[in-house]
Each structure stands twice: as C-alpha cells, then as structure tokens.
Chimera marker file (.cmm) of the C-alpha trace (Angstrom):
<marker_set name="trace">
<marker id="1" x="0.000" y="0.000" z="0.000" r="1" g="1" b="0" radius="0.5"/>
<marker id="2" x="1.197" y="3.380" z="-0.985" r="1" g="1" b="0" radius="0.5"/>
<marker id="3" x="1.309" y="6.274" z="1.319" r="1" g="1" b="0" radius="0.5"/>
<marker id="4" x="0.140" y="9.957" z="0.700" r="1" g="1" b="0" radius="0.5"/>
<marker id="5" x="0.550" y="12.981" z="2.037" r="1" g="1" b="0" radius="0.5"/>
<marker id="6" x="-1.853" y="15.845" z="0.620" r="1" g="1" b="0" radius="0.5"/>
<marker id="7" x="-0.646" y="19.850" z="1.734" r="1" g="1" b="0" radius="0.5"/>
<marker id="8" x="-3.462" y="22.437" z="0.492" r="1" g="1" b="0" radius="0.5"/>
<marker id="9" x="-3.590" y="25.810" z="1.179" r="1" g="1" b="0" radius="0.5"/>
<marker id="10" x="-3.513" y="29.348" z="-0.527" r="1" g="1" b="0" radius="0.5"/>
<marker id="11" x="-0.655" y="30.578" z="-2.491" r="1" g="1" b="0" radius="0.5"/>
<marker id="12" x="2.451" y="32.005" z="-0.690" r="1" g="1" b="0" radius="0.5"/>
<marker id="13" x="1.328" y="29.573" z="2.690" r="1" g="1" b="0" radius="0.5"/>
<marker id="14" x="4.584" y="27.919" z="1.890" r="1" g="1" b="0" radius="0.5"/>
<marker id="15" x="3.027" y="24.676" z="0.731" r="1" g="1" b="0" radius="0.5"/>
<marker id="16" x="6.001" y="23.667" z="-2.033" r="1" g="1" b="0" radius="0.5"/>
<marker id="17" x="8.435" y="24.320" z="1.122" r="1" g="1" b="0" radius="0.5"/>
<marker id="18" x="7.004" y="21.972" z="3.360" r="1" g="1" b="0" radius="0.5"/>
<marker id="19" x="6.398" y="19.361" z="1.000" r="1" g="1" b="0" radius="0.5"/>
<marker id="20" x="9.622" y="19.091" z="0.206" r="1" g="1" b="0" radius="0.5"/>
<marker id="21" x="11.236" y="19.021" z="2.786" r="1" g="1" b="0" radius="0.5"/>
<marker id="22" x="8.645" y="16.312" z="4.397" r="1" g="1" b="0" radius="0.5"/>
<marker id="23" x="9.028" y="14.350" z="1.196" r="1" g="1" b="0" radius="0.5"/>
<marker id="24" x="12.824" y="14.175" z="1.852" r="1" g="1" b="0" radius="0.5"/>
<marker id="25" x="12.546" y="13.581" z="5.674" r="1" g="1" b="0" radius="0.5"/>
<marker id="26" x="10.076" y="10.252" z="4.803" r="1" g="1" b="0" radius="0.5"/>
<marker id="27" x="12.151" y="9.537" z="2.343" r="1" g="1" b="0" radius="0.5"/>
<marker id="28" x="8.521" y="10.068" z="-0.231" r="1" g="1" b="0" radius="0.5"/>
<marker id="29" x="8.720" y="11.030" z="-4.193" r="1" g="1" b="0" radius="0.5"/>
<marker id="30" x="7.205" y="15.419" z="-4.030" r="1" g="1" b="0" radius="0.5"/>
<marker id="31" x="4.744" y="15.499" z="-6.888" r="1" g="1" b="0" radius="0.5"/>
<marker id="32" x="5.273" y="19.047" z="-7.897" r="1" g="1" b="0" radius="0.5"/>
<marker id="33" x="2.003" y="19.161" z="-9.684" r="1" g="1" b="0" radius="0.5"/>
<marker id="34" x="2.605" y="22.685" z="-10.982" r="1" g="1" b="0" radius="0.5"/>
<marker id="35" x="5.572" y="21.422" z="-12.967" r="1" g="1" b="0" radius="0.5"/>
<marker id="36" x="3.253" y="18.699" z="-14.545" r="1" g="1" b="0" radius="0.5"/>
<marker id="37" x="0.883" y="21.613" z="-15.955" r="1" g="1" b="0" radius="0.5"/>
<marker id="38" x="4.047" y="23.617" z="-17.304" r="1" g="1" b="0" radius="0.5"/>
<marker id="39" x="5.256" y="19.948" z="-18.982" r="1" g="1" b="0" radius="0.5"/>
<marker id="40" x="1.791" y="19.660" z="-20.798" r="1" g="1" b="0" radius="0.5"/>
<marker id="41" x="2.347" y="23.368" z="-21.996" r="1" g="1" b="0" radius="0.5"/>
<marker id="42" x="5.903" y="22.307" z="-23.194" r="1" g="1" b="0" radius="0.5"/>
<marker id="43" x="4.024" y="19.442" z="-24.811" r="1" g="1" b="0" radius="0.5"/>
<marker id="44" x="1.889" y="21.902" z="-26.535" r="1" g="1" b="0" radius="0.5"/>
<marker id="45" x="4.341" y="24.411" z="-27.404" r="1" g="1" b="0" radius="0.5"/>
<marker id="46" x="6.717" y="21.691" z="-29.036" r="1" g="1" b="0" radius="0.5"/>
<marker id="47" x="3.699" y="20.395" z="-31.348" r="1" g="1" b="0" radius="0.5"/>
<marker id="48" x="2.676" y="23.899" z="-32.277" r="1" g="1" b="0" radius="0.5"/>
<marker id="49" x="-0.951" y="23.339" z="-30.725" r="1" g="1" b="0" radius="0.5"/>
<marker id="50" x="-3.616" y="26.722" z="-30.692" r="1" g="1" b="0" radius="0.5"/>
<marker id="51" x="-4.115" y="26.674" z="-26.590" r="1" g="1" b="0" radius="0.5"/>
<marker id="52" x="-7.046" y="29.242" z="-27.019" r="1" g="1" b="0" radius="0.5"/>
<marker id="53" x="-8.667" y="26.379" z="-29.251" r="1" g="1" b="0" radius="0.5"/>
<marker id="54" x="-10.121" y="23.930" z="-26.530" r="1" g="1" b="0" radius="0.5"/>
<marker id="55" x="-10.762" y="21.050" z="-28.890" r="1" g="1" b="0" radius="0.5"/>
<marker id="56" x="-7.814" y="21.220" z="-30.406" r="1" g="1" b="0" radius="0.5"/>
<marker id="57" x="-6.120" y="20.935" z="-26.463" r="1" g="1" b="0" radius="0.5"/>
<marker id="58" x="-8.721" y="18.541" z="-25.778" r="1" g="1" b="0" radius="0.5"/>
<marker id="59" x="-7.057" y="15.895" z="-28.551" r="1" g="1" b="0" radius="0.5"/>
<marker id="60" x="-3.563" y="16.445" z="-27.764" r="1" g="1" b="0" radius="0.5"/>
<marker id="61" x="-3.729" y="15.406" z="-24.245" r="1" g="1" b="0" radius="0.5"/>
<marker id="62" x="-4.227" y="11.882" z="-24.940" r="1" g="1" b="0" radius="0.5"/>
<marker id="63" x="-0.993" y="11.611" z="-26.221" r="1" g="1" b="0" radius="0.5"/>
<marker id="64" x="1.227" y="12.914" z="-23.259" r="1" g="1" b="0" radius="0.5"/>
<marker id="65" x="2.600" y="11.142" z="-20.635" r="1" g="1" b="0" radius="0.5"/>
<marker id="66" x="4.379" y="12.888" z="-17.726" r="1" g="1" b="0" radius="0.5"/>
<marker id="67" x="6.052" y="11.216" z="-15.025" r="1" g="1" b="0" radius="0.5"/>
<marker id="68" x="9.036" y="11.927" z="-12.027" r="1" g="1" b="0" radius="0.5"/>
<marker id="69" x="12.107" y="10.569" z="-11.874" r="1" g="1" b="0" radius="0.5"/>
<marker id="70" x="15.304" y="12.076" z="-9.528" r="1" g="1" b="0" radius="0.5"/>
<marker id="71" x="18.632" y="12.712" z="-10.485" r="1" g="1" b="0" radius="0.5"/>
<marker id="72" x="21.324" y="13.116" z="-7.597" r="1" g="1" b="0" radius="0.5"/>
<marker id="73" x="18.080" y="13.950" z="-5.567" r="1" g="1" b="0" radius="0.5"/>
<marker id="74" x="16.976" y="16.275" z="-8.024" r="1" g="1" b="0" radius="0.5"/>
<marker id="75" x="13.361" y="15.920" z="-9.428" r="1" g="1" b="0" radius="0.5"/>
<marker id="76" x="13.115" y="15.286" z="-13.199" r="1" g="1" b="0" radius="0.5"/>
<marker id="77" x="10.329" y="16.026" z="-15.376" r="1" g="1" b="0" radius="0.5"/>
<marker id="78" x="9.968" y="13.421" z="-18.231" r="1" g="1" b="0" radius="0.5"/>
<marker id="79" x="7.307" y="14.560" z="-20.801" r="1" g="1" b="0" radius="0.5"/>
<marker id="80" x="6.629" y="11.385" z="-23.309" r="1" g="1" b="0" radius="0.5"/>
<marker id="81" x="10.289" y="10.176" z="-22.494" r="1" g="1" b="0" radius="0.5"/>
<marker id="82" x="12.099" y="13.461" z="-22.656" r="1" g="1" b="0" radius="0.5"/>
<marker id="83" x="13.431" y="15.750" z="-19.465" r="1" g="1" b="0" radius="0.5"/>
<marker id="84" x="12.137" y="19.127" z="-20.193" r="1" g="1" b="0" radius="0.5"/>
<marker id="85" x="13.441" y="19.759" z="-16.435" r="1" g="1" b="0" radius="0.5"/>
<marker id="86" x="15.352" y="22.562" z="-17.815" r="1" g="1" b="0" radius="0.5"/>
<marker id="87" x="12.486" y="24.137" z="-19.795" r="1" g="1" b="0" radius="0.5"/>
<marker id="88" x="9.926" y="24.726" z="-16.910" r="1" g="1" b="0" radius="0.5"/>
<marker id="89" x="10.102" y="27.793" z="-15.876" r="1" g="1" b="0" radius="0.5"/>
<marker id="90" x="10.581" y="29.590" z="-19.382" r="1" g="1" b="0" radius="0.5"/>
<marker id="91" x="8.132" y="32.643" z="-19.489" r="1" g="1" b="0" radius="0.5"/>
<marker id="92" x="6.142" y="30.877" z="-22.627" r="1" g="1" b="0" radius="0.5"/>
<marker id="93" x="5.744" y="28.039" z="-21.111" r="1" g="1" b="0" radius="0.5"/>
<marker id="94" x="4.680" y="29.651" z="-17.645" r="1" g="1" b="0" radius="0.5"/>
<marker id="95" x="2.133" y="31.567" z="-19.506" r="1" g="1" b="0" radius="0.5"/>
<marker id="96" x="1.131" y="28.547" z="-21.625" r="1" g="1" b="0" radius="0.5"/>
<marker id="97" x="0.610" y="26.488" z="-18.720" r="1" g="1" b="0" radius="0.5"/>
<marker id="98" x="-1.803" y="29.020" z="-17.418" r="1" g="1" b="0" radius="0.5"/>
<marker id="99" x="-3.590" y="28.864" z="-20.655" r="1" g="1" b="0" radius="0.5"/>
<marker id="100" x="-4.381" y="25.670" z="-20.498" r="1" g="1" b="0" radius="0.5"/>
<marker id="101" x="-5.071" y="24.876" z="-17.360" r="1" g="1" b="0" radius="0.5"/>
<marker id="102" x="-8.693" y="26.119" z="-17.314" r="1" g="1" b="0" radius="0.5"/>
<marker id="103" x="-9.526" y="23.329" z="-19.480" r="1" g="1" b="0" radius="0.5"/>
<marker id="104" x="-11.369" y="20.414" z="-17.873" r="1" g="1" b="0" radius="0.5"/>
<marker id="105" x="-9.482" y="17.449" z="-20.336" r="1" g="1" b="0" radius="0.5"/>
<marker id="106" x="-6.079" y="19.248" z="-19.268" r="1" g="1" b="0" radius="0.5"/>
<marker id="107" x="-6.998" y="18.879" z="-15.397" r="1" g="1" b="0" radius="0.5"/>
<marker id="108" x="-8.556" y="15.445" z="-16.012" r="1" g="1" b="0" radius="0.5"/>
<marker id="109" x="-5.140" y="14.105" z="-17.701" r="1" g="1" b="0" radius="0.5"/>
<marker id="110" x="-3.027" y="15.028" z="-14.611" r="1" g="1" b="0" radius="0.5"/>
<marker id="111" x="-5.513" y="14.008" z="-12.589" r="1" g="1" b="0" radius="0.5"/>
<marker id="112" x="-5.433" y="10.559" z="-13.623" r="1" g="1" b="0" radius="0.5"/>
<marker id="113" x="-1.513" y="11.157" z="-13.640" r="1" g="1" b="0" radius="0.5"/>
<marker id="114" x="-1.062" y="12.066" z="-10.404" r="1" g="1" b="0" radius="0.5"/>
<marker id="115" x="-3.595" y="9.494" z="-8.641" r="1" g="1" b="0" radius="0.5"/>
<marker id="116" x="-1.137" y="7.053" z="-10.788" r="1" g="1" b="0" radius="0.5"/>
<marker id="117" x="1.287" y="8.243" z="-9.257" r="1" g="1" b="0" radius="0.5"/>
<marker id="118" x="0.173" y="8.154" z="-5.634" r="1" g="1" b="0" radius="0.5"/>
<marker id="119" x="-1.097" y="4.917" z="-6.418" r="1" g="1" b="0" radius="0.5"/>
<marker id="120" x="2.258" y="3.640" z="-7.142" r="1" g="1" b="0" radius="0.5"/>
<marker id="121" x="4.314" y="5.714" z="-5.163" r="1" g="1" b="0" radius="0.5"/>
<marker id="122" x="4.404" y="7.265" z="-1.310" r="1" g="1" b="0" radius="0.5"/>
<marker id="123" x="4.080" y="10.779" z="-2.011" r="1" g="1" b="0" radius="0.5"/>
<marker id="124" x="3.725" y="14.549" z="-0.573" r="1" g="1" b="0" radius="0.5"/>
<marker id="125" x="1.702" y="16.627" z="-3.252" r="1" g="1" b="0" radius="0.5"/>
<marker id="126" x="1.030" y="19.699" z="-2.734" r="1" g="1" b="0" radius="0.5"/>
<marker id="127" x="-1.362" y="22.583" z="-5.177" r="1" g="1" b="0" radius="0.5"/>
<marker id="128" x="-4.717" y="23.625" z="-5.651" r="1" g="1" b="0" radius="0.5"/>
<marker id="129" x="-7.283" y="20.960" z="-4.330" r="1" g="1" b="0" radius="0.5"/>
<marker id="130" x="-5.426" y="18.134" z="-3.510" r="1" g="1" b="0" radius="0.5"/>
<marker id="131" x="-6.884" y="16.665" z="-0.921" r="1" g="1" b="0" radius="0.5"/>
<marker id="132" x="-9.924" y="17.197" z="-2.055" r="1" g="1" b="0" radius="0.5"/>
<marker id="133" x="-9.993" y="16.373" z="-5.963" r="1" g="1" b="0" radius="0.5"/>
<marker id="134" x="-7.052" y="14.655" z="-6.468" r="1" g="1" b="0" radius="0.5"/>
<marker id="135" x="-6.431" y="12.865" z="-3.621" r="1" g="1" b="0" radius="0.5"/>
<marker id="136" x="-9.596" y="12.387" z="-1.614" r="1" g="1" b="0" radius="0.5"/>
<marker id="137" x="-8.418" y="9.186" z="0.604" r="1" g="1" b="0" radius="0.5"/>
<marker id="138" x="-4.895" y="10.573" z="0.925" r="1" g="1" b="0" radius="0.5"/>
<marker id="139" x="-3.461" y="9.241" z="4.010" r="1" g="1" b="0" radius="0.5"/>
<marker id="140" x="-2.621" y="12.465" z="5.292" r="1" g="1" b="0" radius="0.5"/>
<marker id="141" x="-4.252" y="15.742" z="4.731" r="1" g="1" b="0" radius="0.5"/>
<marker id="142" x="-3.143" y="19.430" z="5.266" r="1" g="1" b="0" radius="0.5"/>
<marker id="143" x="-4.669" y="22.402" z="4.793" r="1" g="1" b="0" radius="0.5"/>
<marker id="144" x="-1.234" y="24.619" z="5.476" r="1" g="1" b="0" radius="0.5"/>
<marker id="145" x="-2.168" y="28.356" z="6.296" r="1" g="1" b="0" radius="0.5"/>
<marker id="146" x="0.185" y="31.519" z="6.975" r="1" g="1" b="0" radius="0.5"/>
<marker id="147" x="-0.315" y="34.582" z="7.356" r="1" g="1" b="0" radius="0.5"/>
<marker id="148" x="2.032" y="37.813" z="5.863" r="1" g="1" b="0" radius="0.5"/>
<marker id="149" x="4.255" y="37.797" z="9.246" r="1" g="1" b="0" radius="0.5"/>
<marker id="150" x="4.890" y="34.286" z="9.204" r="1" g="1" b="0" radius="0.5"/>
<marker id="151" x="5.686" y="34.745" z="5.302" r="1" g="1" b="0" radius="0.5"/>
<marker id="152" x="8.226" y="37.095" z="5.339" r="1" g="1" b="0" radius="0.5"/>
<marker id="153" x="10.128" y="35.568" z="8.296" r="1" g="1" b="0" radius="0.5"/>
<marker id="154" x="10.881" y="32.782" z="6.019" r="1" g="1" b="0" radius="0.5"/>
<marker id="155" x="11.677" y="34.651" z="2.962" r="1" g="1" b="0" radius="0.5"/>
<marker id="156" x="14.023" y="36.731" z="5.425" r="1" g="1" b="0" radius="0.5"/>
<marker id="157" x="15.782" y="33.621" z="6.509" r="1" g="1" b="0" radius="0.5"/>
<marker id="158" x="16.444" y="32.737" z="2.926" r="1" g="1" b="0" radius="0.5"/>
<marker id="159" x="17.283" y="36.097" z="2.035" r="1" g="1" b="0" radius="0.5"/>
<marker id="160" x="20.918" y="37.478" z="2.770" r="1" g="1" b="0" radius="0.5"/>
<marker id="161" x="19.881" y="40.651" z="1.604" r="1" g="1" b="0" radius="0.5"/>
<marker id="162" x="16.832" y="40.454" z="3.977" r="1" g="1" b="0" radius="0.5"/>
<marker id="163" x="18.647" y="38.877" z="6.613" r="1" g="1" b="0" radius="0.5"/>
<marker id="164" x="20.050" y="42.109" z="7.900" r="1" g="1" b="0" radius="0.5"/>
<link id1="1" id2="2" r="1" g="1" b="0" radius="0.2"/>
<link id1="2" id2="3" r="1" g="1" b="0" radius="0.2"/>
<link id1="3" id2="4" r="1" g="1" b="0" radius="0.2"/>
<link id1="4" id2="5" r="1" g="1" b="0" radius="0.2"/>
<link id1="5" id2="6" r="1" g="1" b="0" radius="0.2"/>
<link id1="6" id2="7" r="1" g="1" b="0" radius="0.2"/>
<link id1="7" id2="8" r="1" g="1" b="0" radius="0.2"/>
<link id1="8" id2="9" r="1" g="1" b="0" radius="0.2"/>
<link id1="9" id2="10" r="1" g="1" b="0" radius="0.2"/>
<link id1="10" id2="11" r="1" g="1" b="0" radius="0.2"/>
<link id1="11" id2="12" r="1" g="1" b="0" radius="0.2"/>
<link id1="12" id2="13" r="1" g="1" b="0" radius="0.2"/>
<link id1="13" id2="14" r="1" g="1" b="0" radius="0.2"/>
<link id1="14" id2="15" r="1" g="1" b="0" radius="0.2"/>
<link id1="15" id2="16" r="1" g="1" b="0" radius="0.2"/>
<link id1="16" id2="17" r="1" g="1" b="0" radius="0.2"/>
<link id1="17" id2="18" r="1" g="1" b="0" radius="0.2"/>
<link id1="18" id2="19" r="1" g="1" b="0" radius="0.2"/>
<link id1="19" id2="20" r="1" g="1" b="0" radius="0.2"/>
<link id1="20" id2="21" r="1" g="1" b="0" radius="0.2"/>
<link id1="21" id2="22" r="1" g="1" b="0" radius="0.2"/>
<link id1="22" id2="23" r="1" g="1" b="0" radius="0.2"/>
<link id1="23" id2="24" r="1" g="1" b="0" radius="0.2"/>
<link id1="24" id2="25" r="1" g="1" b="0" radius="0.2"/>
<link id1="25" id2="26" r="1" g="1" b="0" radius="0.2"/>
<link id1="26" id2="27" r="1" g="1" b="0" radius="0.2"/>
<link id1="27" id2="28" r="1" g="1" b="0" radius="0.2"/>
<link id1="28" id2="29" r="1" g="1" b="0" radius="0.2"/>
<link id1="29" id2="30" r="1" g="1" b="0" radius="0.2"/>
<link id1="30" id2="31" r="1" g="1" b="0" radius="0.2"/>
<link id1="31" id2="32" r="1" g="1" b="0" radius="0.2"/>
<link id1="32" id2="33" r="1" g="1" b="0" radius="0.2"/>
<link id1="33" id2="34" r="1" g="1" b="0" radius="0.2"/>
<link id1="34" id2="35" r="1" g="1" b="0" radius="0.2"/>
<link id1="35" id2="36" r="1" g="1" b="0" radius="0.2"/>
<link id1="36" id2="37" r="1" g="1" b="0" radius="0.2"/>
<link id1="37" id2="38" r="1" g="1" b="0" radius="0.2"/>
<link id1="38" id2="39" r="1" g="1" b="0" radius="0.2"/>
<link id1="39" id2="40" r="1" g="1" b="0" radius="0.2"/>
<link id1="40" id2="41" r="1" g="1" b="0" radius="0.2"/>
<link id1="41" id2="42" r="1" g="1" b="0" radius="0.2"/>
<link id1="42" id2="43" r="1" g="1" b="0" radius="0.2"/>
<link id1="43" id2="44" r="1" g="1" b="0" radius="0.2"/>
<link id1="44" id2="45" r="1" g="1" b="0" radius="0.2"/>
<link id1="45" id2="46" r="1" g="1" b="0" radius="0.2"/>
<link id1="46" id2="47" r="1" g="1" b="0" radius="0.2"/>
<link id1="47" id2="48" r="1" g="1" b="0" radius="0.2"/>
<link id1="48" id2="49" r="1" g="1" b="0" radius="0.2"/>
<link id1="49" id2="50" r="1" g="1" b="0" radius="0.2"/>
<link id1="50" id2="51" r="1" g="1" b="0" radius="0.2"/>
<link id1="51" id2="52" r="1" g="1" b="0" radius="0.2"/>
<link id1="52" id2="53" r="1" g="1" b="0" radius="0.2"/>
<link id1="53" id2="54" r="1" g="1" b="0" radius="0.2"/>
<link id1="54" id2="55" r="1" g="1" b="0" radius="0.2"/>
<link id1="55" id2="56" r="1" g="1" b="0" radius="0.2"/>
<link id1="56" id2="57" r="1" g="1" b="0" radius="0.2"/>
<link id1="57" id2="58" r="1" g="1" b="0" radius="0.2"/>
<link id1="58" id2="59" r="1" g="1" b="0" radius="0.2"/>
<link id1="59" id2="60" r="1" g="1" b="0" radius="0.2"/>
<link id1="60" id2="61" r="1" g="1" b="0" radius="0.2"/>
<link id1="61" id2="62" r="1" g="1" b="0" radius="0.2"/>
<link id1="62" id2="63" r="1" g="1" b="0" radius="0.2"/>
<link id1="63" id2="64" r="1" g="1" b="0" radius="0.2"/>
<link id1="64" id2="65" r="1" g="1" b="0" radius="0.2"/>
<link id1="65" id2="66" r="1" g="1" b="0" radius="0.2"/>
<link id1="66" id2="67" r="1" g="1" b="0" radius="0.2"/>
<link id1="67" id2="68" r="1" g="1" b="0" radius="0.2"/>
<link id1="68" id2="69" r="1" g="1" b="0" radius="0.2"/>
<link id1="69" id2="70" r="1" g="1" b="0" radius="0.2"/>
<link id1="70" id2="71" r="1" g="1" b="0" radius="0.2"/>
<link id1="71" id2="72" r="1" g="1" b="0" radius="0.2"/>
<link id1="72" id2="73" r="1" g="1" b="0" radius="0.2"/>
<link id1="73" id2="74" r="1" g="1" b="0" radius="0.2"/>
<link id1="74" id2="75" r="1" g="1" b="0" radius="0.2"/>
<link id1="75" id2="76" r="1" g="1" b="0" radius="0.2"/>
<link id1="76" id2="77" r="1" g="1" b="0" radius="0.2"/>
<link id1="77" id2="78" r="1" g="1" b="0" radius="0.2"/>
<link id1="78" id2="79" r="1" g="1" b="0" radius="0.2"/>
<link id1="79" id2="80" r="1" g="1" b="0" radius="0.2"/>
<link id1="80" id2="81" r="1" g="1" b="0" radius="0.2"/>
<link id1="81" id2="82" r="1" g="1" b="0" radius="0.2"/>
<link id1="82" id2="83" r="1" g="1" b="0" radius="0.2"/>
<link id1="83" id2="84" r="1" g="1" b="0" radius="0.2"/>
<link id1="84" id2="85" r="1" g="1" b="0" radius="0.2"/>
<link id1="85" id2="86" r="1" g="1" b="0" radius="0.2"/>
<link id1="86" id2="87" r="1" g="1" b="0" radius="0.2"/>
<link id1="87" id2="88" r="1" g="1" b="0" radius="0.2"/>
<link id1="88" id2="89" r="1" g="1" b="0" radius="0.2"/>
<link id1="89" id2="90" r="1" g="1" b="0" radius="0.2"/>
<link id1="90" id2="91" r="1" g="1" b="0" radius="0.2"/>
<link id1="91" id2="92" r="1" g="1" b="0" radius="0.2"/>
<link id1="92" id2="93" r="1" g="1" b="0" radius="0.2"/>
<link id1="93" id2="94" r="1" g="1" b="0" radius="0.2"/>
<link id1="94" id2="95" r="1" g="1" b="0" radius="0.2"/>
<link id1="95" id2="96" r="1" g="1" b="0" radius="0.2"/>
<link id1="96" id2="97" r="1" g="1" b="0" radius="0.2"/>
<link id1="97" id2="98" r="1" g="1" b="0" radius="0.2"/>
<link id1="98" id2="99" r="1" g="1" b="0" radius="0.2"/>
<link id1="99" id2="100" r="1" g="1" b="0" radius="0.2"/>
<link id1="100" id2="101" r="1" g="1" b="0" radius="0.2"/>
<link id1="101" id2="102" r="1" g="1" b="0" radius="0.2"/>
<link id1="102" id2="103" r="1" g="1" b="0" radius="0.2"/>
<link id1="103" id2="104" r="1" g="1" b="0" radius="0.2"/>
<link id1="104" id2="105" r="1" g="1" b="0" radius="0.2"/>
<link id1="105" id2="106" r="1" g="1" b="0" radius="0.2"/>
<link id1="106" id2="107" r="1" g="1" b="0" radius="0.2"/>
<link id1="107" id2="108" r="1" g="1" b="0" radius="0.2"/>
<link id1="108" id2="109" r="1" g="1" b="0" radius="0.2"/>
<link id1="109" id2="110" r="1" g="1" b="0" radius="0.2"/>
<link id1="110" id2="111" r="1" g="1" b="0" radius="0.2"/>
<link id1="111" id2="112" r="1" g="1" b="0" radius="0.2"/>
<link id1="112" id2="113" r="1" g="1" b="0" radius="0.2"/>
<link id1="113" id2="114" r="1" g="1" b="0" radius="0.2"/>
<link id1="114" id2="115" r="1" g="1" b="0" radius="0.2"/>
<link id1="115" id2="116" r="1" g="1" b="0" radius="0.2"/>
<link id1="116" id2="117" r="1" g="1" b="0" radius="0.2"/>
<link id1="117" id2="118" r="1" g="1" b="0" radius="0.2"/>
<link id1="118" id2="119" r="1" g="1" b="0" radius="0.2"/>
<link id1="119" id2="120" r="1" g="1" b="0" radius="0.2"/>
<link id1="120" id2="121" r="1" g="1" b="0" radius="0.2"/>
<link id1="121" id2="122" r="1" g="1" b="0" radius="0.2"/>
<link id1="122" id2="123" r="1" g="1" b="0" radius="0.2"/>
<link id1="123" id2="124" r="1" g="1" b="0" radius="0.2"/>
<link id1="124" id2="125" r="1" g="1" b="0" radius="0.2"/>
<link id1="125" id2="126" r="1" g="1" b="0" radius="0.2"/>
<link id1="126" id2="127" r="1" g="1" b="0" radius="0.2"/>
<link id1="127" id2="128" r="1" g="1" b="0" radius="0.2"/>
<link id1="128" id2="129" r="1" g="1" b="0" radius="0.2"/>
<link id1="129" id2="130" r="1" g="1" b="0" radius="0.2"/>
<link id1="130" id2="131" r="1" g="1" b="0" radius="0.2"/>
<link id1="131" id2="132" r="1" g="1" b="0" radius="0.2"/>
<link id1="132" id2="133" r="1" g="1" b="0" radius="0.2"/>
<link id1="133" id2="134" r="1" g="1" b="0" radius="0.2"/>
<link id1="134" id2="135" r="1" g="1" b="0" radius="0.2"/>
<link id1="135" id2="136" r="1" g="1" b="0" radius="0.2"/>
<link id1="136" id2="137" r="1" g="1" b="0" radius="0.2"/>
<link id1="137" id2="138" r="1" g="1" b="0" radius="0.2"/>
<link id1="138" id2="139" r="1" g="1" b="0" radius="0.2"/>
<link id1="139" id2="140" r="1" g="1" b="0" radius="0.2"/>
<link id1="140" id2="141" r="1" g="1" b="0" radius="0.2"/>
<link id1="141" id2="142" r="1" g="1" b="0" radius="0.2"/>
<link id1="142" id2="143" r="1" g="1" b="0" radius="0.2"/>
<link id1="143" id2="144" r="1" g="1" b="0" radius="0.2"/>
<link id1="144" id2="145" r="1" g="1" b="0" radius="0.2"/>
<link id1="145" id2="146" r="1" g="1" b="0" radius="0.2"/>
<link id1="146" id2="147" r="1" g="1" b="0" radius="0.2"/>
<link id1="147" id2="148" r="1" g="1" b="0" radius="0.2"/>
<link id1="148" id2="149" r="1" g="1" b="0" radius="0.2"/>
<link id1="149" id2="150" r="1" g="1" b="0" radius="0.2"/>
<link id1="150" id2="151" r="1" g="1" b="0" radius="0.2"/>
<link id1="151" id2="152" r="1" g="1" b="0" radius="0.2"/>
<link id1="152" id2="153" r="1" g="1" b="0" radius="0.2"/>
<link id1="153" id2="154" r="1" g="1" b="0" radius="0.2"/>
<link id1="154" id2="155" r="1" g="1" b="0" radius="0.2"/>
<link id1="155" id2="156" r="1" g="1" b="0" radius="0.2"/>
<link id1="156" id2="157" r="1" g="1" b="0" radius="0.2"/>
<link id1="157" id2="158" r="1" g="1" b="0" radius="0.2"/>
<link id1="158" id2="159" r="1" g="1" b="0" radius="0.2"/>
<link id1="159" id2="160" r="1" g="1" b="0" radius="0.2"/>
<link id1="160" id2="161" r="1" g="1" b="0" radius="0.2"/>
<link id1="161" id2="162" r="1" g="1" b="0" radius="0.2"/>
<link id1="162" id2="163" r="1" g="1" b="0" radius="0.2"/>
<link id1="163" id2="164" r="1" g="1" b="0" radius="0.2"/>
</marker_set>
C-alpha cells in the first residue's frame, strides 16, 4: 500500500516548502504538480498546438505522458520520455501552462496522472485541491495556512539581503 501525504492551502502559505522538505525527511517522491501543468504546456508548445482552441487541447492530451524521476536527488520532469526539467520555468511556457489549465481534459489528464502516481508511489503533493480532488483518501491531509508575518520571516531567513 502506498502512502500519501496531501498539503493544500492558498498561495504564498509555503506549501512547495514543506512538502519538500517532508518528502525528503520520509524519504517520499514530491509530486510538484505545478511542474506537470508547465510539462503539458511544453508538450503543446513543441507540437505547435492553438491553446485558445479547446478542442484542439482537448485531442492532444491523450498523447502525453508525464512522469518523475530524480537525479542526484533532483526531481526530473519526463514529458513522453524526454526531461524538459530545464524548460519549466521559461516565461512561454509559464504563460502557456496558465492557458491551459482552465480546461477540464487538461486537469482530467493530470488528474489521472497524479492518482497514478500516488497509487504507485508514497508521495507529498502539494497545489490547488489536492486533498480534495485529487487525492480524496490521501493518508494524510493538510490544509497549510500563513499569514504575511509568518511569510516574510521565512523569505528573510532565505534572504541574505533580507537577513540584515
């Protein structure tokens, strides 16, 4: 039996933090479910897809696979077979990602994705309505709250400029 761990919470709560660093401590694959959307818009981008045009989205999907691997403890994103690591956080394919996550056969793909995964896998996921879409019976569920003090403490501490 698998094991999962399911952090929720509203952006800037530190959610991506704290699953990481859980997921390391239990010694758990972190689903960084964020970098799955901004694989799909790689996927997308590659194949010269219209990402305003839902139906033409709505075809592509069933062609992509995206999984996790690590490298030197490093997580990998493999899009059909491919790292495109490297390419996630390009400004296209930030902004593509947020095209296309609106649609409902976009969310549907990595939702079937990730439950694969956490099927398969002990895992911390963190993002928008994890433990409540994609991992209802998660074994562990955390809605992960802070508020603007409690923020910028921590981006002081990792903040040398800040720091003084």
């Amino acid at each position: 039996m698998a094991y999962s761990i399911a952090i929720d919470g509203p952006a800037g709560a530190g959610k991506s933090t704290i699953a990481k660093i859980a997921a390391e401590k239990l010694g758990f694959t972190y689903v960084d479910t964020g970098a799955m959307f901004r694989a799909m818009a790689v996927y997308f981008i590659d194949r010269g897809i219209d990402v305003k045009n839902a139906e033409s989205v709505g075809e592509a999907v069933g062609n992509v696979e995206v999984s996790i691997e690590y490298e030197d403890g490093v997580q990998q994103i493999i899009l059909n077979g491919d790292n495109v690591t490297k390419r996630l956080r390009d400004e296209e394919v930030g902004k593509t990602a947020s095209a296309v996550a609106v649609y409902p056969s976009v969310r549907e793909k990595l939702l079937e994705l990730q439950r694969k995964l956490a099927a398969e896998l002990n895992v911390v996921m963190d993002g928008r309505d994890i433990g409540t879409c994609v991992l209802p019976d998660a074994t562990c569920k955390i809605y992960l709250t802070a508020g603007v003090d409690l923020r910028s403490l921590g981006k002081r501490a990792r903040n040398p400029i800040l720091r003084r």
